[in-house]
C-alpha positions as a LaTeX table, in Angstrom:
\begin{tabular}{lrrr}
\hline
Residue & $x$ (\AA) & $y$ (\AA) & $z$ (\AA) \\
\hline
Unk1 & 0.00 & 0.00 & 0.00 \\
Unk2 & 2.65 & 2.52 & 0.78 \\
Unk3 & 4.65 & 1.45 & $-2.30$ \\
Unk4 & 1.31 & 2.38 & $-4.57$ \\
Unk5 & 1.30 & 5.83 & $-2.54$ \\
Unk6 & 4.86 & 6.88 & $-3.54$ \\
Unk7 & 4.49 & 5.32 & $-7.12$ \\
Unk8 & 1.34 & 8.10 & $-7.15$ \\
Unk9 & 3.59 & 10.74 & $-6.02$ \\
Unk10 & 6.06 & 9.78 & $-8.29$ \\
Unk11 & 4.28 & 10.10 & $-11.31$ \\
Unk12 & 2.46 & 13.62 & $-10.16$ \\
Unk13 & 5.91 & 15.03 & $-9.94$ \\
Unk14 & 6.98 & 14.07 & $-13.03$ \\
Unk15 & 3.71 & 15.70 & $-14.57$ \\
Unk16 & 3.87 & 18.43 & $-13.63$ \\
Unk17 & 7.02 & 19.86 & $-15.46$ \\
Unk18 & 5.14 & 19.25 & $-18.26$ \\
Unk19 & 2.54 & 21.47 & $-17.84$ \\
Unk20 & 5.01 & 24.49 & $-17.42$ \\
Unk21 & 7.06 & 23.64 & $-20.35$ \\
Unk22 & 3.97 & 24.74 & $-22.73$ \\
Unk23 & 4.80 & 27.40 & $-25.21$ \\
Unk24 & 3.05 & 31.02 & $-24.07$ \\
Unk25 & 1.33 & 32.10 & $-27.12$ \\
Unk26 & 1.67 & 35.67 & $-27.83$ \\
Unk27 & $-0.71$ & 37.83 & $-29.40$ \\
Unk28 & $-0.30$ & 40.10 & $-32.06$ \\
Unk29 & $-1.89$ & 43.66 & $-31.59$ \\
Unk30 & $-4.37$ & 42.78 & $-35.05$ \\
Unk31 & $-5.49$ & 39.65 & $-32.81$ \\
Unk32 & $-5.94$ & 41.54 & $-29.43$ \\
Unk33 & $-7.79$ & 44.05 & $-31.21$ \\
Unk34 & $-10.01$ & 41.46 & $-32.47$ \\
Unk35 & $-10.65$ & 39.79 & $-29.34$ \\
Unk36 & $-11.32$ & 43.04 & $-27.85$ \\
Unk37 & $-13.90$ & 44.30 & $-30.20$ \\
Unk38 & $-15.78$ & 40.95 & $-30.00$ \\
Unk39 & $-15.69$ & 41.47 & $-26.45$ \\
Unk40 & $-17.00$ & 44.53 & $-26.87$ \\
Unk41 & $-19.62$ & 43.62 & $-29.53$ \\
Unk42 & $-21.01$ & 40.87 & $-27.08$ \\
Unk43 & $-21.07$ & 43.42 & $-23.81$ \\
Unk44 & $-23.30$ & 46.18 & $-26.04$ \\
Unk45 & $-25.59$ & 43.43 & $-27.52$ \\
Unk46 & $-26.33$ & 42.66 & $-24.07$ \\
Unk47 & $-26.59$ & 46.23 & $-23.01$ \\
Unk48 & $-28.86$ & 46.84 & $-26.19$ \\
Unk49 & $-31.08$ & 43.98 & $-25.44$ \\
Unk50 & $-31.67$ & 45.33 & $-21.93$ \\
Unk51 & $-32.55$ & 48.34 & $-23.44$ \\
Unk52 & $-34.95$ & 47.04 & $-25.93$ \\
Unk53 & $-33.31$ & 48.52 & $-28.63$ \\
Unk54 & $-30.74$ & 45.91 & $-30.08$ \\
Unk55 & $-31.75$ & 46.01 & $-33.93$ \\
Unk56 & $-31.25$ & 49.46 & $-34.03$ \\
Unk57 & $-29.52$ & 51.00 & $-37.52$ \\
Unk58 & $-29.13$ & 54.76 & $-36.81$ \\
Unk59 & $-28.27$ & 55.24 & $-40.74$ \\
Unk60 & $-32.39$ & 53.75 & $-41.28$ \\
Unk61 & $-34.94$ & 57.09 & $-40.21$ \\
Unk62 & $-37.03$ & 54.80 & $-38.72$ \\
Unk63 & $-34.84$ & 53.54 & $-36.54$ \\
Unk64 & $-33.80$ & 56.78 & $-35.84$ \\
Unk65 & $-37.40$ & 57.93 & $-34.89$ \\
Unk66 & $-37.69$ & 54.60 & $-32.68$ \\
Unk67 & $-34.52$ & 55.98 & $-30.70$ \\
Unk68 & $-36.02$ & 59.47 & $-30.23$ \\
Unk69 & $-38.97$ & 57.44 & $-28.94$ \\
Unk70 & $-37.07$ & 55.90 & $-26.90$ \\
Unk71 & $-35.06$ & 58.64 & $-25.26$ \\
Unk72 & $-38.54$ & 60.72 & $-24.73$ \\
Unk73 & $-39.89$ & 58.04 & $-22.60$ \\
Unk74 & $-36.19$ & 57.64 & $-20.79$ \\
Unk75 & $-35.41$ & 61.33 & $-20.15$ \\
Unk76 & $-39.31$ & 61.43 & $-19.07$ \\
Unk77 & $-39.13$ & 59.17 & $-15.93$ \\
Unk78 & $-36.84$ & 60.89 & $-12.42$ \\
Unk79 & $-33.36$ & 59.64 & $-12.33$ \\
Unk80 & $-32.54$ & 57.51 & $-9.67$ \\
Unk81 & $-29.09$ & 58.28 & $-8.11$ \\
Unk82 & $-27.71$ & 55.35 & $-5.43$ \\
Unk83 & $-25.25$ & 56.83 & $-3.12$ \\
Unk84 & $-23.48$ & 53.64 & $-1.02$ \\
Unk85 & $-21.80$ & 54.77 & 2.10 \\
\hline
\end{tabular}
């Protein structure tokens, strides 16, 4: 039994050089600009859908009319301001 235990050991030590001998990858500034704009694409899609107003093209008038809509009911209702202390 205690010959099984340090066989374990054994072989947990020798794995685990292994794992820090991986390459790092490192990113180019055309690939961390990607990442961060699909980051960023994700976080406003969310935002938008919260909002109500994901499929919005401001370049379409419509759309652009649905936005004023929009605004004129936000700007209508108080502001709520939380202060934490």
């Amino acid at each position: 039994m205690e010959e099984n235990q340090v066989e374990q050991t054994a072989e947990t030590q020798e794995e685990a050089p292994q794992a820090q001998e991986q390459p790092s990858h490192t990113f180019t500034q055309d690939e961390v600009n990607s990442i961060v704009e699909r980051r960023l694409a994700k976080e406003r899609g969310s935002m938008y859908k919260k909002l109500g107003v994901e499929d919005l093209d401001m370049n379409n008038p419509t759309d652009r009319k649905k936005y004023s809509e929009y605004r004129k009911i936000r700007n209508s209702k108080p502001s709520t301001i939380v202060v934490n202390n």
